[in-house]
C-alpha positions as CSV (number, residue, x, y, z in Angstrom):
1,X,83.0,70.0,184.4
2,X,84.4,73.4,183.7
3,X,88.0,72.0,185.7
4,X,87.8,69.3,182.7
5,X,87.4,72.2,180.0
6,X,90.1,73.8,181.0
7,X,92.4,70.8,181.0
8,X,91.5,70.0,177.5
9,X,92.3,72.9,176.6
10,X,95.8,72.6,178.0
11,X,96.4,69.6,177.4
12,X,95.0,70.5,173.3
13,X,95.8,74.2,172.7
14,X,94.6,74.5,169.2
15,X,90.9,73.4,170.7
16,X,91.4,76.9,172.3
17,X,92.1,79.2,169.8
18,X,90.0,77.7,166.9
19,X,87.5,80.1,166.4
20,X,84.1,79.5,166.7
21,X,82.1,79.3,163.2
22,X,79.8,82.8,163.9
23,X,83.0,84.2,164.4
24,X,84.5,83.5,161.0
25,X,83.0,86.7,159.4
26,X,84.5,88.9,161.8
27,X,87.7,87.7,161.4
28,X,87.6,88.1,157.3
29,X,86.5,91.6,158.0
30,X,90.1,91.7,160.1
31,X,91.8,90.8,157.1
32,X,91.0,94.4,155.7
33,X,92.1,96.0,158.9
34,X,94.9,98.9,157.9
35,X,96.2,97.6,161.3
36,X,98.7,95.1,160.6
37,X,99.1,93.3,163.8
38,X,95.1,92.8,163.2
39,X,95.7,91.5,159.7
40,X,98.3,89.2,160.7
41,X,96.3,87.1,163.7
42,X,92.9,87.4,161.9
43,X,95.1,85.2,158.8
44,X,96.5,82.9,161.3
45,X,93.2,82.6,163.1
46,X,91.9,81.6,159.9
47,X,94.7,79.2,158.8
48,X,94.1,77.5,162.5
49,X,90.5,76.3,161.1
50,X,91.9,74.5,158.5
51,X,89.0,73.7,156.3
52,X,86.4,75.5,158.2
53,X,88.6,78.6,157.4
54,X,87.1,78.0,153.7
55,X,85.1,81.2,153.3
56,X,88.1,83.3,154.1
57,X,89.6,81.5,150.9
58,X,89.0,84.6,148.1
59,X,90.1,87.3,150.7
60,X,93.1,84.8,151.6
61,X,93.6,85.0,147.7
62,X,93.4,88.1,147.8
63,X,96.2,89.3,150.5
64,X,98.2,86.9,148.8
65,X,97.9,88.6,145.5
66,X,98.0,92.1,146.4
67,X,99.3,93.0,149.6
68,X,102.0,95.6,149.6
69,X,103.2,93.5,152.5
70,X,105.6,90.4,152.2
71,X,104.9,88.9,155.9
72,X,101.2,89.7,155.2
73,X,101.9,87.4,151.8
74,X,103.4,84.8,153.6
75,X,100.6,84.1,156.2
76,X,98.1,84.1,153.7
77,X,100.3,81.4,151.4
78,X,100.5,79.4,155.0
79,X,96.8,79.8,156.0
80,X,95.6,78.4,152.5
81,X,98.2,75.7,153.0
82,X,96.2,75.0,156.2
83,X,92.8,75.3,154.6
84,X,93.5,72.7,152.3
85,X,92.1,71.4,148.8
86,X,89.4,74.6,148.7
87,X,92.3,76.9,148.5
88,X,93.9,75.2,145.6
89,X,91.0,75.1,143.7
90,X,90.2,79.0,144.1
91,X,94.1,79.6,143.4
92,X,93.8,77.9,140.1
93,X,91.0,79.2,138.9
């Protein structure tokens, strides 16, 4: 079984580095890491879930908004592009 796993997970990478729901809060803590390398894969992490990547939405919002840095900027505008409808909604409210 675990020889099939692993060729799932070759064969569909982004199975692989979805993150699981429990670890959703941990990677919205990331996004207020002063380390940027941190920042940057906790926001793509995050876009990867698409719609699960929902709760992350106001902090998303938020880097978007007010991050004094403009790659920072961009992978939040592309992770609530992956997210979806939720992410419009907060953005026009």
């Amino acid at each position: 079984m675990k020889y099939l796993t692993a060729a799932v997970c070759l064969l569909l990478p982004g199975l692989a580095s979805a993150a699981p729901p429990s670890t959703i809060p941990d990677l919205i803590r990331s996004l207020q890491d002063t380390n940027l390398a941190i920042r940057m894969k906790a926001i793509r992490e995050l876009g990867e879930l698409g719609t699960a990547g929902r709760p992350a939405v106001p902090e998303l919002c938020r880097l978007l908004r007010e991050d004094e840095n403009v790659e920072v900027r961009r992978q939040a505008a592309a992770a609530l592009a992956q997210v979806g409808r939720p992410a419009v909604l907060e953005l026009s409210a």
